[in-house]
C-alpha positions, 0 to 999 in steps of 0.5 A, a space after each residue: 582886396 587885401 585888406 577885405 581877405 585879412 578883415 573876413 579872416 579875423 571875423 572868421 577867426 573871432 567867431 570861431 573863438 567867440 563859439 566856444 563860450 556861447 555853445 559849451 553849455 549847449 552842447 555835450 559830448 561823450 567822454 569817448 569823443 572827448 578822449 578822441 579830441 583830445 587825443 586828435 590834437 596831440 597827434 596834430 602836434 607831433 606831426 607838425 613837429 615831425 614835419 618841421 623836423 625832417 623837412 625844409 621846403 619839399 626836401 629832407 632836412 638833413 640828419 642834424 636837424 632831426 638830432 637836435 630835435 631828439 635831444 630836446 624831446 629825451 630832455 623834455 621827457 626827462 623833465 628837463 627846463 623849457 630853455 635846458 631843452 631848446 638850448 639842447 637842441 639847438 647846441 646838438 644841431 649846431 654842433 653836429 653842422 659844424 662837424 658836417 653834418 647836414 
């Protein structure tokens, strides 16, 4: 049973990558839907990013965790290197558990 539900997902998933080529040509949208799209999908990322940040399991995360991923977003806002940020933020959380902050 298993091994049928992995192979319908990765034909389902196949599909819906196989969609986009066969049906740009066919389909237009209007700037403003594709603003909105575009749009959609970073306020889909933030909020897995702030979910992961502020939560483990069904429970608040803690104070370092949400540190840690604000020092990596000021140093990625300020153009910082991919690794400078995560390193950063992983320093900042580290560092502020190790002083007891949860």
């Amino acid at each position: 049973m298993t091994l049928w539900a992995i192979l319908l997902l990765a034909l389902g998933t196949y599909g819906l990558r196989l969609c986009g080529p066969l049906l740009h040509s066919r389909l237009t949208l209007s700037d403003r839907t594709r603003a909105l799209l575009t749009r959609s999908g970073v306020v889909l990322l933030c909020t897995m990013a702030a979910t992961s940040a502020f939560t483990t399991g069904h429970d608040f995360a803690g104070w370092s965790r949400p540190a840690g991923v604000l020092a990596g977003a000021v140093l990625a806002l300020r153009r910082a290197s991919f690794l400078v940020a995560v390193l950063a933020a992983a320093a900042t959380t580290a560092g502020l558990r190790l002083l007891g902050v949860r």
